[in-house]
C-alpha positions as CSV (number, residue, x, y, z in Angstrom):
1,X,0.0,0.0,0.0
2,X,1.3,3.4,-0.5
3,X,1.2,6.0,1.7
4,X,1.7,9.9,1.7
5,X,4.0,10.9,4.4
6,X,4.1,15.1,3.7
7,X,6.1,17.2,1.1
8,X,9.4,19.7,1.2
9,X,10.5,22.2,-0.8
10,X,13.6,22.6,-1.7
11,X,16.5,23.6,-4.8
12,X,16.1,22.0,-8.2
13,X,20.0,21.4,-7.6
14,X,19.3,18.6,-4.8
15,X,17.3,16.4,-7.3
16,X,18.8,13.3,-6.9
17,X,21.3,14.1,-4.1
18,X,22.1,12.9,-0.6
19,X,20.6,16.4,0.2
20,X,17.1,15.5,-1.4
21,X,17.0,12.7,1.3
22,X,18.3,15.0,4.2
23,X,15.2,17.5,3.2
24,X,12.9,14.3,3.1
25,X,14.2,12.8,6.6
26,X,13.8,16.1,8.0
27,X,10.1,16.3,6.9
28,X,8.9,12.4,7.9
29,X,11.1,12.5,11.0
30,X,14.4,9.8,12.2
31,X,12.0,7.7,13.0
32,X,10.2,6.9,10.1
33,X,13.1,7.6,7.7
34,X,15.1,4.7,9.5
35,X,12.1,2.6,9.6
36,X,11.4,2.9,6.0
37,X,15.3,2.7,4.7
38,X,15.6,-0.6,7.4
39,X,13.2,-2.2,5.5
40,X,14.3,-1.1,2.1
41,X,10.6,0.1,1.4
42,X,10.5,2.1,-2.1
43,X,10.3,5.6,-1.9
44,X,8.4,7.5,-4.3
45,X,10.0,11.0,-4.4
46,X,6.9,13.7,-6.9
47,X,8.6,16.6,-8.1
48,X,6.7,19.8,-9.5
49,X,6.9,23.3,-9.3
50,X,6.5,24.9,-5.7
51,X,3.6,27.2,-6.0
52,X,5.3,29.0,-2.7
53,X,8.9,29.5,-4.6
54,X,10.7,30.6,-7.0
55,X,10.0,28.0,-9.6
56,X,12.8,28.0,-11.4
57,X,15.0,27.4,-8.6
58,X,12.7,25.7,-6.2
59,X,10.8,22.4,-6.2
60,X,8.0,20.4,-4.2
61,X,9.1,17.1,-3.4
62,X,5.8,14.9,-2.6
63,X,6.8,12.3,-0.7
64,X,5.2,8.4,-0.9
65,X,6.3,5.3,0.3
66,X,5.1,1.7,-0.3
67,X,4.4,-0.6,2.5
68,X,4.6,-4.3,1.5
69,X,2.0,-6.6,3.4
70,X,4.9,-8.3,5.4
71,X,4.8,-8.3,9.5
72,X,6.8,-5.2,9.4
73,X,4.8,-3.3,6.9
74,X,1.2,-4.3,9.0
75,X,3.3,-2.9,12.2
76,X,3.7,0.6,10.7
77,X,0.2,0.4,9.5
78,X,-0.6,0.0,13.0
79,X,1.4,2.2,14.7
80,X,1.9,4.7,11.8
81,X,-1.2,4.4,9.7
82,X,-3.7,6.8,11.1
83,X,-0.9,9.1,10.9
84,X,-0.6,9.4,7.0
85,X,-2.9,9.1,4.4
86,X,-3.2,5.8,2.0
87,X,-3.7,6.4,-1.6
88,X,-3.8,2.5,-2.4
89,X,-1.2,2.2,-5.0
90,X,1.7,0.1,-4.8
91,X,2.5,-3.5,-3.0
């Protein structure tokens, strides 16, 4: 199942960097960064224009993740679910 965990906005220039994942983790939190790296779930990283921004320089970074149903994908449903909205796409 995939899930919306937030967005970020940040520079066109960290598409595809170790910063765009220091911009996600800051937005979804340690906890659920680890949790979702551990696991080697699939992030799903939506880039548009930020409609806050500069457009040309700036970008909105929706971020997804899919959840497998495995044991450790039903515990973050349970413990993590009614945090975060499922859009039912994905595993």
């Amino acid at each position: 199942m995939r899930y919306y965990l937030g967005y970020c906005d940040f520079k066109w220039t960290h598409v595809d960097t170790r910063m765009e994942h220091i911009w996600v983790r800051r937005q979804v939190g340690d906890e659920i960064y680890a949790l979702v790296e551990s696991n080697e779930w699939q992030w799903h990283l939506d880039r548009s224009s930020t409609p806050s921004l500069p457009e040309d320089i700036y970008c909105r970074c929706s971020i997804h993740v899919d959840v497998p149903h495995t044991p450790e994908g039903t515990h973050f449903k349970l413990k993590h679910g009614g945090n975060y909205t499922e859009v039912g796409i994905g595993q």
